[in-house]
Backbone as CSV, one residue per row, in Angstrom:
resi,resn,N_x,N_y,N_z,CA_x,CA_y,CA_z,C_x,C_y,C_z
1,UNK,2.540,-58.061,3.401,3.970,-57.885,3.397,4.581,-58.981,4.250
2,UNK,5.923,-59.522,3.874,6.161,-60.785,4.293,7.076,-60.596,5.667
3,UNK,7.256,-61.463,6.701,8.218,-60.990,7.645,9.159,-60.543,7.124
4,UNK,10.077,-61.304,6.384,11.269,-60.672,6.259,11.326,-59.150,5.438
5,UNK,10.787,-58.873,4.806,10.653,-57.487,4.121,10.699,-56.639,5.870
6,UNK,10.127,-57.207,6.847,9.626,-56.088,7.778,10.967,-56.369,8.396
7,UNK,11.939,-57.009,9.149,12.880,-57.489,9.767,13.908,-56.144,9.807
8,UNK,14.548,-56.363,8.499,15.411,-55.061,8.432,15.026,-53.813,8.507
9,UNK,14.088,-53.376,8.100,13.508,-51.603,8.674,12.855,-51.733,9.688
10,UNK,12.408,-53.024,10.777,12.417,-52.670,11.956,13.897,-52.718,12.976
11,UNK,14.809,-53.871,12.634,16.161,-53.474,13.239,16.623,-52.216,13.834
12,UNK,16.373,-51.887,12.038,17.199,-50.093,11.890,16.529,-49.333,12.308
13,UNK,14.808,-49.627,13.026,14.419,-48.361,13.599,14.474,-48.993,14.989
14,UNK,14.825,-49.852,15.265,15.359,-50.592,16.579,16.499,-49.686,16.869
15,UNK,17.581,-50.006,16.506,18.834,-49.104,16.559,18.730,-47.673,16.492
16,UNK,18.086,-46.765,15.787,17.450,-45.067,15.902,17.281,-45.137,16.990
17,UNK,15.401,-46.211,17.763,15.269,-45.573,18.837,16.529,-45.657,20.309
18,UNK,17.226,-46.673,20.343,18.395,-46.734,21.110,19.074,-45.686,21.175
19,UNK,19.078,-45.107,19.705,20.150,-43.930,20.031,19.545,-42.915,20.126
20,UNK,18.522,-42.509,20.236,17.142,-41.542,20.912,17.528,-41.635,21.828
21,UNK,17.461,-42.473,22.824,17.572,-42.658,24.092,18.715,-41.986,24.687
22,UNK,20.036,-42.473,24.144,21.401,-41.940,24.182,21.589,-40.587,23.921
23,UNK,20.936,-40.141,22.862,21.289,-39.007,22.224,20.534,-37.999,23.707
24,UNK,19.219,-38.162,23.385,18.748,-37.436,24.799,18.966,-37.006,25.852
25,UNK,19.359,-38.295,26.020,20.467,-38.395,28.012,21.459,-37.318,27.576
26,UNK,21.946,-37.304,26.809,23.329,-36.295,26.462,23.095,-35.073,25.792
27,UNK,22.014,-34.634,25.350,21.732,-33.547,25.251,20.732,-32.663,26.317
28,UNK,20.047,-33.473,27.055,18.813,-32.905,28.200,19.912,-32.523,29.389
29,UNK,21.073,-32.207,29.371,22.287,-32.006,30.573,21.901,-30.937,30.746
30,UNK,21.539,-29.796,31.550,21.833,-28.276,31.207,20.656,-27.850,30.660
31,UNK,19.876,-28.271,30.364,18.345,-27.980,29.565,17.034,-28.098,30.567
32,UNK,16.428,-27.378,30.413,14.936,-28.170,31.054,14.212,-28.734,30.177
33,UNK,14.243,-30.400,30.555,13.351,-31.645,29.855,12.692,-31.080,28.829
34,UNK,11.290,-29.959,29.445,10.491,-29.694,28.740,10.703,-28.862,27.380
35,UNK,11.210,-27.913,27.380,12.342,-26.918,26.287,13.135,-28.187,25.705
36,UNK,13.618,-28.757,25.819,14.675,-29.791,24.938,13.667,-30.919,24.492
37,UNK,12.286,-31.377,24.934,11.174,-31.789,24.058,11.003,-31.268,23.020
38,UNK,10.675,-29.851,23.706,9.985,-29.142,22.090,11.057,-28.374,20.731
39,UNK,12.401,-28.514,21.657,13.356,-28.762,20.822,13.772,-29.386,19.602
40,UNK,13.571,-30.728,20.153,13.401,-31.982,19.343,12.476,-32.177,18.639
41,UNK,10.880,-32.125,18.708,10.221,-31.713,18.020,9.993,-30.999,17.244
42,UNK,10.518,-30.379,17.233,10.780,-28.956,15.953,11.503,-29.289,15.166
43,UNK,12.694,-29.971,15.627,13.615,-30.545,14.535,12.737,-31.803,14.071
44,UNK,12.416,-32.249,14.355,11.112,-33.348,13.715,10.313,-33.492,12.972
45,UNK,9.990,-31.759,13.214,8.954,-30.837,11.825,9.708,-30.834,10.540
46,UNK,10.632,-30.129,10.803,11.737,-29.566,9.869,12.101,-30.639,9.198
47,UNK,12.723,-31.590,10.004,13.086,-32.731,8.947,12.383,-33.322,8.070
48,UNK,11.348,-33.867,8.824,9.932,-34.377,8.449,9.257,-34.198,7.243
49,UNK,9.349,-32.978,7.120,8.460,-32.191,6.049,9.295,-32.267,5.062
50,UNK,10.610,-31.977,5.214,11.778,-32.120,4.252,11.656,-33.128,3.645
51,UNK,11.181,-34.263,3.809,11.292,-35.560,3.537,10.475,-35.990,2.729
52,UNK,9.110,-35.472,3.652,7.795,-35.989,2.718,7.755,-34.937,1.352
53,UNK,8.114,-33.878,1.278,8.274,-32.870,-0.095,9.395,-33.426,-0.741
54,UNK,10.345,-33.726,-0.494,11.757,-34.328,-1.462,11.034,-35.346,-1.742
55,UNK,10.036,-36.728,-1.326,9.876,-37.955,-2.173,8.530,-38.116,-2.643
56,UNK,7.866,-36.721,-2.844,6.799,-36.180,-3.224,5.372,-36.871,-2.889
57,UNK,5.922,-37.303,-2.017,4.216,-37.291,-1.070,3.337,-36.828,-0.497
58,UNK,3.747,-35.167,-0.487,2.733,-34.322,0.349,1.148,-34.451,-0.599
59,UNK,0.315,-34.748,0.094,-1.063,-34.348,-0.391,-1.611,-33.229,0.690
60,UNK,-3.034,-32.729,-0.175,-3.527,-31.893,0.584,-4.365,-32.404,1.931
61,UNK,-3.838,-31.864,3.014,-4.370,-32.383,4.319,-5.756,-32.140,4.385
62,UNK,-6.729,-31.009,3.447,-7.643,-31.318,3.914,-8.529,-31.908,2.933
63,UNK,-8.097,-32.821,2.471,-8.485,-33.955,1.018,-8.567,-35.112,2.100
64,UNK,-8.221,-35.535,3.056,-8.378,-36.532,4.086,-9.544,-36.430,5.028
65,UNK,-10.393,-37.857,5.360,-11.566,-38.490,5.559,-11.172,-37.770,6.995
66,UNK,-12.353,-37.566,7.216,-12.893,-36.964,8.756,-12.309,-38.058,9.845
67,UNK,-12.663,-39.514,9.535,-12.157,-40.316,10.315,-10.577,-40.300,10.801
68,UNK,-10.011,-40.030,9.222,-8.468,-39.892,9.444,-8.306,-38.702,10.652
69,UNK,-8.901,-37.656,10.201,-8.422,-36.766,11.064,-8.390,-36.842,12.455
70,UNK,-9.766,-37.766,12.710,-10.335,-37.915,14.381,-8.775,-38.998,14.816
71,UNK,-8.646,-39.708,14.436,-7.456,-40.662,14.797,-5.958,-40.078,14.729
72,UNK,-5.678,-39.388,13.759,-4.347,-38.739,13.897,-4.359,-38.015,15.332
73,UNK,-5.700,-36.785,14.743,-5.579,-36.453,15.908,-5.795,-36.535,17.599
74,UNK,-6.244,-37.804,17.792,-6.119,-38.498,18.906,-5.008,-38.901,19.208
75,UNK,-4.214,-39.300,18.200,-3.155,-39.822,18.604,-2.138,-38.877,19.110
76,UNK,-1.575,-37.723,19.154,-1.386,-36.512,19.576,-1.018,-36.620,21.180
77,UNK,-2.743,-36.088,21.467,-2.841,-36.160,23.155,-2.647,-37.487,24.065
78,UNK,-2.938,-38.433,22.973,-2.305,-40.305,23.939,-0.656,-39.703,23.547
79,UNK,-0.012,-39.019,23.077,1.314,-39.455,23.061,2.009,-38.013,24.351
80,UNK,1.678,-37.848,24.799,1.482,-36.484,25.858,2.253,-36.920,27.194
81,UNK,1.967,-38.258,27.442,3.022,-38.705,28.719,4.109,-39.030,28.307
82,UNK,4.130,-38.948,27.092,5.975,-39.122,26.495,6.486,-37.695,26.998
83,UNK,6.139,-36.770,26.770,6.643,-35.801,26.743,7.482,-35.454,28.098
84,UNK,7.121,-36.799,29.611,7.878,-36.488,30.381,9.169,-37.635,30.583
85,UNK,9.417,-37.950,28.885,10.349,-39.288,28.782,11.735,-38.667,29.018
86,UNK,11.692,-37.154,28.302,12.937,-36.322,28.796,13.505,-36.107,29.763
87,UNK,12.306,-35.928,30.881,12.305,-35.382,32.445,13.265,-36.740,32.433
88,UNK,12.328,-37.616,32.984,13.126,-39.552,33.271,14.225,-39.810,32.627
89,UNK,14.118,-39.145,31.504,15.813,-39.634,30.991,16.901,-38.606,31.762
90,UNK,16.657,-37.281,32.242,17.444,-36.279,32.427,17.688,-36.734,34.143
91,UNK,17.064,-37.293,35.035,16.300,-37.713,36.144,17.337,-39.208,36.456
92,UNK,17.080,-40.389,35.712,17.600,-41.106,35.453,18.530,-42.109,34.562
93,UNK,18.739,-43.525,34.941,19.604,-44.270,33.580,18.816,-44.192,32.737
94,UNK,19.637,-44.121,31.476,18.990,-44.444,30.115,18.344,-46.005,29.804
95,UNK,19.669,-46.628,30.891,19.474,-48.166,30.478,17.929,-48.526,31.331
96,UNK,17.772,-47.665,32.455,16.239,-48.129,33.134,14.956,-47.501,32.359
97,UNK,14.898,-46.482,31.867,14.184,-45.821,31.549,13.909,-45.906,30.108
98,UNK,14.252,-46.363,29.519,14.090,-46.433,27.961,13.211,-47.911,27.780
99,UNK,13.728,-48.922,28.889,13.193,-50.614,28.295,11.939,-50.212,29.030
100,UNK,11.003,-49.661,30.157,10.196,-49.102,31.134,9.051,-48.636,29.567
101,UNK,9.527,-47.564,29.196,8.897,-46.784,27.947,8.447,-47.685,26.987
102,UNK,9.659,-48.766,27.120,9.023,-49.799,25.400,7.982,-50.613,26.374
103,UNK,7.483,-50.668,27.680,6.248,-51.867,27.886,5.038,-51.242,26.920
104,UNK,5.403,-49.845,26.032,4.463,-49.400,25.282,4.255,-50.976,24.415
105,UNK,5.177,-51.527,24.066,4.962,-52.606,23.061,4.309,-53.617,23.560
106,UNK,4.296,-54.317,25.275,3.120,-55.287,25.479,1.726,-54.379,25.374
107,UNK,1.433,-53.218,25.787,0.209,-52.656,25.407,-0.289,-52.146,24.627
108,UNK,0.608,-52.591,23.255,0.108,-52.576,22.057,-0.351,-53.318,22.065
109,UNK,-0.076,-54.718,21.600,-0.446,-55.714,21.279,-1.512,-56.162,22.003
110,UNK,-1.751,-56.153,23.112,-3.057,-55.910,24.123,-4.172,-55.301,23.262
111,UNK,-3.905,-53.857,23.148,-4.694,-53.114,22.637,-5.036,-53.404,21.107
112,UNK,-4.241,-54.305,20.568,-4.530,-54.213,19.177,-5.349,-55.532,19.233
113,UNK,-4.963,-56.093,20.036,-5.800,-57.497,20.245,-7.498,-57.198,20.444
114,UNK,-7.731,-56.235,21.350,-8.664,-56.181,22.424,-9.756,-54.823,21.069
115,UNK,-9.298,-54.517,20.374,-9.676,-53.467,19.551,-9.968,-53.297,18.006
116,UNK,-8.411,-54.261,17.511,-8.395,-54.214,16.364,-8.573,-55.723,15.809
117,UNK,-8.758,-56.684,16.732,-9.316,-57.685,16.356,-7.770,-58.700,16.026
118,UNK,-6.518,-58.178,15.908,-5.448,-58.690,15.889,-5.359,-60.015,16.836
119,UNK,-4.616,-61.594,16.025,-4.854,-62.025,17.022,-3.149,-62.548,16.461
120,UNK,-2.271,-62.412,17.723,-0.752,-63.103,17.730,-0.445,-64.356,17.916
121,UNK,-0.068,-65.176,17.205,0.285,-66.237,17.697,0.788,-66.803,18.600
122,UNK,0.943,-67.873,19.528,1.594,-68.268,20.840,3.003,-67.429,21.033
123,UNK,3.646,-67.980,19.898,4.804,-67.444,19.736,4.816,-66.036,20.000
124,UNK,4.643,-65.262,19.363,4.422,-64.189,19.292,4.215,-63.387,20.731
125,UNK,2.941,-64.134,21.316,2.629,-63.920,22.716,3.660,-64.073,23.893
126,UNK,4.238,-65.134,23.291,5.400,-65.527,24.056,6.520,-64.580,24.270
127,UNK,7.138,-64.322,22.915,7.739,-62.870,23.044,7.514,-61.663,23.988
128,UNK,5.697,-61.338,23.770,5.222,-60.497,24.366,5.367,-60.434,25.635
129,UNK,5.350,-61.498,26.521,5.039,-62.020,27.755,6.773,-61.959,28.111
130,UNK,7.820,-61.864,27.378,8.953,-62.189,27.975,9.645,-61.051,28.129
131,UNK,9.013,-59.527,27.033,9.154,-58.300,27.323,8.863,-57.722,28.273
132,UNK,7.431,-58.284,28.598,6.846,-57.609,29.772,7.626,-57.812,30.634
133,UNK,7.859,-59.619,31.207,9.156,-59.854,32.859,10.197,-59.124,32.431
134,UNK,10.622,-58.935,31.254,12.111,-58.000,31.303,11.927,-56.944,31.746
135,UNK,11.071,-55.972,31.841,10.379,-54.487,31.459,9.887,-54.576,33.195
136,UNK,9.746,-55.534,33.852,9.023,-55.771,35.494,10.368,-56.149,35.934
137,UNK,11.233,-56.671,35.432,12.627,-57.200,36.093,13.227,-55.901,35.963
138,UNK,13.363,-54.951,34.885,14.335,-53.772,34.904,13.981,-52.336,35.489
139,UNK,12.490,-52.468,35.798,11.653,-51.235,36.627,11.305,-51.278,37.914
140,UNK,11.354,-52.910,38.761,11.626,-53.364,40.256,13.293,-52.897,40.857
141,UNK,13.526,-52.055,41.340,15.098,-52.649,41.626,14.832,-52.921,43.663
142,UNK,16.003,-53.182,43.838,16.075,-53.800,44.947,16.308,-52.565,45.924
């Protein structure tokens, strides 16, 4: 798939997660973090499922390779320290706490490097490397 095919549906899920962020801060007021997680998650289900049945993609889950399963479901419990992204957002700025969360993206690319054999170009790296000082410049304060 070519960059540009990827450009615009990553933007627009650029812009979603921003307003994740926003939306959160303004709904976790009055809530405990943890309850307004699993809040959100539920609505996540709901939608979710809505989605994959309206554009008829549900298959049967247990028609899927053992491997699949071991990896989905790993992926699960690695996503488990998100769950105190609510607390930090309810806790603190949105504007500190949200760019902090994306250094998930230099340790992707780390990890995809170091694992999946992915290798980024300078460029690319370069990017990487300029997220990270932003992400060390906006999580140092004075």
């Amino acid at each position: 798939m070519g960059a540009s095919r990827l450009v615009s549906p990553a933007l627009l899920s650029a812009v979603f997660a921003a307003l994740t962020a926003i939306f959160a801060k303004l709904g976790v007021q009055g809530v405990d973090s943890d309850l307004a997680t699993l809040i959100r998650t539920a609505i996540i289900l709901v939608v979710l499922s809505a989605f994959v049945a309206c554009a008829g993609k549900w298959t049967n889950p247990l028609t899927l390779s053992p491997g699949t399963w071991l990896f989905l479901g790993l992926s699960g419990p690695a996503r488990m320290p998100a769950v105190r992204y609510f607390r930090r957002l309810k806790i603190g700025d949105a504007s500190k706490v949200a760019p902090v969360d994306k250094f998930s993206l230099v340790l992707t690319a780390a990890f995809a490097f170091t694992f999946l054999g992915e290798r980024p170009s300078l460029r690319e790296w370069s990017g990487i490397a300029m997220i990270a000082c932003g992400v060390v410049a906006l999580a140092f304060r004075r």
